[in-house]
N, C-alpha and C positions, 0 to 999 in steps of 0.2 A: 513926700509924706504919705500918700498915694500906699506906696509901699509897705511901710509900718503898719498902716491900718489891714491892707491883706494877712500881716502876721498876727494880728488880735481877730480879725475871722478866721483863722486859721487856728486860731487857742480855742476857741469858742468849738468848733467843730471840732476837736480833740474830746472836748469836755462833753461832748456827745455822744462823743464812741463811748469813753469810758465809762460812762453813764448806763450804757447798751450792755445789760449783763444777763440775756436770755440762755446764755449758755452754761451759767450758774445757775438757774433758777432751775432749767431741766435737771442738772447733775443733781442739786440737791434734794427733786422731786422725785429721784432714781430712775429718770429716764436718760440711756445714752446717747451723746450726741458727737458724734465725730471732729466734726473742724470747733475753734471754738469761736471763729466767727459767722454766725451763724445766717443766711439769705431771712429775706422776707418770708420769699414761699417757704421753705423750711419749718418757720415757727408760725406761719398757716396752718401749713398740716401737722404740723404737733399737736395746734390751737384743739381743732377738730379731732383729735382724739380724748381730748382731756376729757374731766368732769368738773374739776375743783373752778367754777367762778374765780375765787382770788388769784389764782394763779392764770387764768383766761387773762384777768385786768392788768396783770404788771407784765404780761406779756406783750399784749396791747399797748402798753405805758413803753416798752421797750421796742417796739416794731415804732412809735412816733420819733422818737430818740436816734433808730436806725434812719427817718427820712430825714433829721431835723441835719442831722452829722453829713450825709449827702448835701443836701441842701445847702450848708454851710462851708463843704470843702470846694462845692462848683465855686461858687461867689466868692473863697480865697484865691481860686487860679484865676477869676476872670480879674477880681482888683490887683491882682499879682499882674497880670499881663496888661493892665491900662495903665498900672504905676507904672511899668518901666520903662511903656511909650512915651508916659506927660515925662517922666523924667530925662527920657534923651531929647522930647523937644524945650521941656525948660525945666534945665536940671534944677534944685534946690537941696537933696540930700550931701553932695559936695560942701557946702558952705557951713553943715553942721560937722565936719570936722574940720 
C-alpha cells in the first residue's frame, strides 16, 4: 500500500511543476527565456532586473512552487523505495489481485 501512496506524492509533485509557469510569465512580460524549465537562480536574476512588484510576487509564488515540486518528488522516490522494501518483506499488493 506503501506504494500507491508514493504514486499520490508523486501526482501531487506533478501538480507542482505544472503549477510553476515562470516561463510564461517572462514570455508574456516580453522578456526571453531560453529553456522553458527555468532554475531558481535564473528567475533570481530575472527577479533583480525587473521593476513591476506584481510580477516580482508571482515570481516568487513560482520559485515556492519550483521547491514545493522538488520537495514532493524526493519523498515519491523515497516512499517508492520503502514500499517495495515492506512489500518484499510482507507483501500485501499480491492479494489485491
Amino acid at each position: 500500500m506503501v506504494i500507491i501512496a508514493s504514486v499520490f506524492v508523486f501526482i501531487i509533485a506533478v501538480i507542482f511543476r505544472l503549477l510553476d509557469n515562470s516561463a510564461k510569465l517572462f514570455i508574456s512580460n516580453g522578456i526571453s527565456v531560453s529553456p522553458f524549465y527555468l532554475s531558481a537562480e535564473t528567475v533570481m536574476e530575472e527577479m533583480e532586473k525587473l521593476d513591476d512588484e506584481r510580477l516580482k510576487r508571482k515570481l516568487r509564488r513560482n520559485l515556492i512552487y519550483q521547491k514545493l515540486h522538488k520537495i514532493f518528488t524526493v519523498l515519491a522516490v523515497i516512499t517508492l523505495l520503502i514500499g517495495i522494501g515492506f512489500e518484499i518483506y510482507h507483501p500485501e499488493l499480491i492479494y489485491l489481485f
